[in-house]
C-alpha positions in Angstrom: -7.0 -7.8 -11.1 -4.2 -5.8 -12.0 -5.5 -3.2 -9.2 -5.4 -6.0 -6.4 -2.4 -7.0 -7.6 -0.8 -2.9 -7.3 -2.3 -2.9 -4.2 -0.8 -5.6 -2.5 2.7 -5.0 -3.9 2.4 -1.4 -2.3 1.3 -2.4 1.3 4.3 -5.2 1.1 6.6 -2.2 0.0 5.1 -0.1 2.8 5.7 -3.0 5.6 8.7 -3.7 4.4 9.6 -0.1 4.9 8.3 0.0 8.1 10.1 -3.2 9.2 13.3 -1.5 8.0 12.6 1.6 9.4 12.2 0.0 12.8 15.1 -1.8 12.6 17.0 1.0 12.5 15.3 2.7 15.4 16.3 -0.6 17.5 20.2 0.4 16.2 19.8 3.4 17.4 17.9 2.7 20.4 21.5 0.0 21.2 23.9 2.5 20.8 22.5 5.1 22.8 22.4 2.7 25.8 26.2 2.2 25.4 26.7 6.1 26.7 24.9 7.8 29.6 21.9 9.9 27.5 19.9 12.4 28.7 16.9 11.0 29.7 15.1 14.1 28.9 16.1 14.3 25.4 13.6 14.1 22.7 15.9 11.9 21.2 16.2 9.5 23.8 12.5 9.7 24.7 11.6 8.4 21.4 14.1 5.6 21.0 12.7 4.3 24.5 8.7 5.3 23.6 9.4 3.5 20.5 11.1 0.5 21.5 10.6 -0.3 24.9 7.2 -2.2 24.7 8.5 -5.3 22.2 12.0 -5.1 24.0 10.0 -5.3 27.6 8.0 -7.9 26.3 10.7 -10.1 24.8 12.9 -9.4 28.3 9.8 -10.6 30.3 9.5 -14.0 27.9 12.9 -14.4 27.6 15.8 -14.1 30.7 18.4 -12.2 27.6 20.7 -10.9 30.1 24.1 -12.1 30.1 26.8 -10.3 32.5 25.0 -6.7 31.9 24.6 -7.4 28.3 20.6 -6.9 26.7 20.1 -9.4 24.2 17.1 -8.8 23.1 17.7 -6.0 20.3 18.7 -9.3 18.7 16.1 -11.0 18.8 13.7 -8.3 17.6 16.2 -8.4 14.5 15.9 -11.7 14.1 12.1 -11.7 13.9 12.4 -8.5 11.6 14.5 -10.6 9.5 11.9 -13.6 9.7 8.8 -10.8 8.6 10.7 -9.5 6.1 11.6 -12.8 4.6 8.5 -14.8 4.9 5.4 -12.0 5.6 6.8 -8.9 2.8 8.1 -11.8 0.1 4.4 -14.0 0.6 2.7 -10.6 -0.3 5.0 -9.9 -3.3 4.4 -13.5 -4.3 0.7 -13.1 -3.8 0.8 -9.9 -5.9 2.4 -11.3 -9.1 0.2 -14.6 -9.2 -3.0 -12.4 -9.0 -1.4 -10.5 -12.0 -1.2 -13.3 -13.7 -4.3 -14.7 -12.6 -6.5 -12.2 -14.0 
């Protein structure tokens, strides 16, 4: 069971990662709108590739616009927060009771 157990604590380390990693890219994705960027940047064509579709979504659901002011970076880190706190720690948890399960 110890193998089950491994596993799981490596794909909550790896979305955990992820999560962080994307969290990051949303950062940098909010600073870069603060300045006029080259839209023809590789840079800048990531950040937007990478973010837009969860940020258009949430814009689309949600009316986050408050005298020019895009809210929604927010919200993706508050739901980052919520995965990381309740999806990554329930696989941790689930790891160490199969280890000591088996």
């Amino acid at each position: 069971m110890f193998i089950l157990a491994n596993l799981l604590e490596a794909f909550a380390a790896v979305v955990n990662m992820l999560l962080t990693l994307y969290m990051w890219i949303v950062v940098a994705r909010a600073v870069i709108s603060w300045v006029n960027p080259d839209p023809y940047n590789p840079i800048v064509r990531f950040l937007y590739s990478a973010t837009e579709p969860v940020l258009y979504r949430l814009r689309r659901a949600f009316p986050l616009y408050a005298r020019g002011i895009d809210f929604s970076p927010i919200l993706v880190f508050v739901a980052i927060m919520f995965l990381q706190s309740f999806l990554v720690q329930s696989l941790y948890d689930l790891a160490r009771s199969v280890r000591f399960m088996g």
